[in-house]
N, C-alpha and C positions, 0 to 999 in steps of 0.2 A: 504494500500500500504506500502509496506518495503521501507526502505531507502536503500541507496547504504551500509552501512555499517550492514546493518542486512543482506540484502542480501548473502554478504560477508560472513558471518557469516555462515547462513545457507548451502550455497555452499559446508563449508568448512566443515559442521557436515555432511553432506551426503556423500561426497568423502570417509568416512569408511564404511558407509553403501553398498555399492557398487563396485563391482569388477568393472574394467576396463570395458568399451566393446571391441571388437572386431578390437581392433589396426590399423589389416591389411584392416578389409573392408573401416574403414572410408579412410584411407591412399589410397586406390584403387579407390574410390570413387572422390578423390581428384585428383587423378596422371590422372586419365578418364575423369575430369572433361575439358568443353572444351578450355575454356580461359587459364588453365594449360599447355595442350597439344601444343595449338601455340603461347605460351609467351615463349620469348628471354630468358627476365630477369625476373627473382621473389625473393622477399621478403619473406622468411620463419622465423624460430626461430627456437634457440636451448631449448628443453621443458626442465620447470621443473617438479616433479617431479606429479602435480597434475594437466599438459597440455597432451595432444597427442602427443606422442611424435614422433617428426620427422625425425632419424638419418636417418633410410633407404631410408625415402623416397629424403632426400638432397645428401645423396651421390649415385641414381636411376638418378636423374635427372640432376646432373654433368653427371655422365657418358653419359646421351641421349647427351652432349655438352650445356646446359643451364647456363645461368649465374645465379647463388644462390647468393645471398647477404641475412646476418645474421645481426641482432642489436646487435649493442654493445654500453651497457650504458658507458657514458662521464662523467657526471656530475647530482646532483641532477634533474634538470631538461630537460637533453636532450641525446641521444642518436645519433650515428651516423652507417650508414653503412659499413661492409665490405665485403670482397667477401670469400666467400668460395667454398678450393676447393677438400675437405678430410677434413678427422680428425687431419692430424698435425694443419692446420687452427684455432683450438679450444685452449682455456686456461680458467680455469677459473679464472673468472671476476664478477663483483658486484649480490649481491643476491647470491652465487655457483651458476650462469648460465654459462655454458659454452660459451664463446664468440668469436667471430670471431680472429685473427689477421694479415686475410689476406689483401689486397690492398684496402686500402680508398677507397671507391664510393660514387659522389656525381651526379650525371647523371641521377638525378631522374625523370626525361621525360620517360626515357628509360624502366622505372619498367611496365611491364605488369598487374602483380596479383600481390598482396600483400593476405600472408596469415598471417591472426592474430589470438593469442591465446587470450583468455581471462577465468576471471572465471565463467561467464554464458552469456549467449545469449537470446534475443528474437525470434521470427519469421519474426520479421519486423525489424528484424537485428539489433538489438539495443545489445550494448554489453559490459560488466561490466569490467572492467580492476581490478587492484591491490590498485586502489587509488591514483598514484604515476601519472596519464595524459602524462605518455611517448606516449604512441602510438598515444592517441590522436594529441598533438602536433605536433607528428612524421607525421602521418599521413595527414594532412592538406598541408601539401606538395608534397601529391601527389593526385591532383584533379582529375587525370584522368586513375586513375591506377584501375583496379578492386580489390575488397576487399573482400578477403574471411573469417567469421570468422571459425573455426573451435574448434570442444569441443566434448567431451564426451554426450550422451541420456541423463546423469543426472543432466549437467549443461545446459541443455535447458530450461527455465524455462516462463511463461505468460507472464510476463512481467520484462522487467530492467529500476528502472529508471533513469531517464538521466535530463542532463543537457545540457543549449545553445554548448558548448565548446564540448560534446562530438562526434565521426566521426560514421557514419554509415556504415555499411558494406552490401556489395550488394549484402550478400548471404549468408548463414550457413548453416556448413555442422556440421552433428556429426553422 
């Protein structure tokens, strides 16, 4: 079994090995998905450069009238939300991720879906972050939101290992 940091490792030797896949199917797969289609509000992210990247499909679902909320890192250890509502919304921010700067959101009852990036996944939804436990954290605060990860065919991988503290996701798409 690998640790969380060879993992890491490995993720990151194979992301040159392999082209992208197919952007739009996973992104269509997602927008069709059903808990997508009748959630208010959702939790996406702005990608970096080795996630799925998600402009199209955040500024698809403003337009359907959806409330988007994007992370924006705070502090070494926590993160908060804002709304987005376009790309004036964006600045970069910690790591060059692009981040939100539109209107605080703290109304976290209200999150439907949350989609998370991460650097690989399991099938039983287990899911490898950057080492940094933002999302985990983050996410613990929302018990009752569905959780979608999302990634690439090549960051799918047998197994992620985990820890008591890390959040499981109710579903992986890539």
């Amino acid at each position: 079994m690998m640790t969380k940091q060879e993992l890491r490792q490995a993720i990151r030797r194979q992301k040159h090995l392999h082209a992208d896949d197919d952007v739009s199917e996973i992104l269509k797969r997602l927008q069709q998905h059903p808990c997508v289609v009748k959630a208010d509000t959702l939790l996406l992210y702005s990608a970096l450069p080795d996630e799925v990247p998600t402009q199209s499909l955040l500024d698809e679902l403003v337009a359907q009238g959806k409330t988007v909320l994007l992370p924006r890192v705070v502090s070494d250890t926590d993160m908060e939300l804002r709304q987005y509502t376009g790309m004036q919304d964006l600045q970069a921010g910690a790591f060059g991720i692009l981040e939100p700067t539109g209107k605080l959101f703290t109304d976290y009852e209200k999150i439907d879906v949350a989609v998370v990036p991460g650097m690989a996944f399991d099938k039983k939804g287990h899911r490898l972050g950057r080492g940094k436990g933002y999302y985990d954290r983050f996410l613990r605060l929302l018990p009752n939101t569905y959780k979608i990860g999302i990634c690439f065919s090549w960051q799918l991988v047998d197994h992620v290992p985990t820890d008591e503290h890390d959040i499981l996701m109710d579903q992986v798409l890539s």
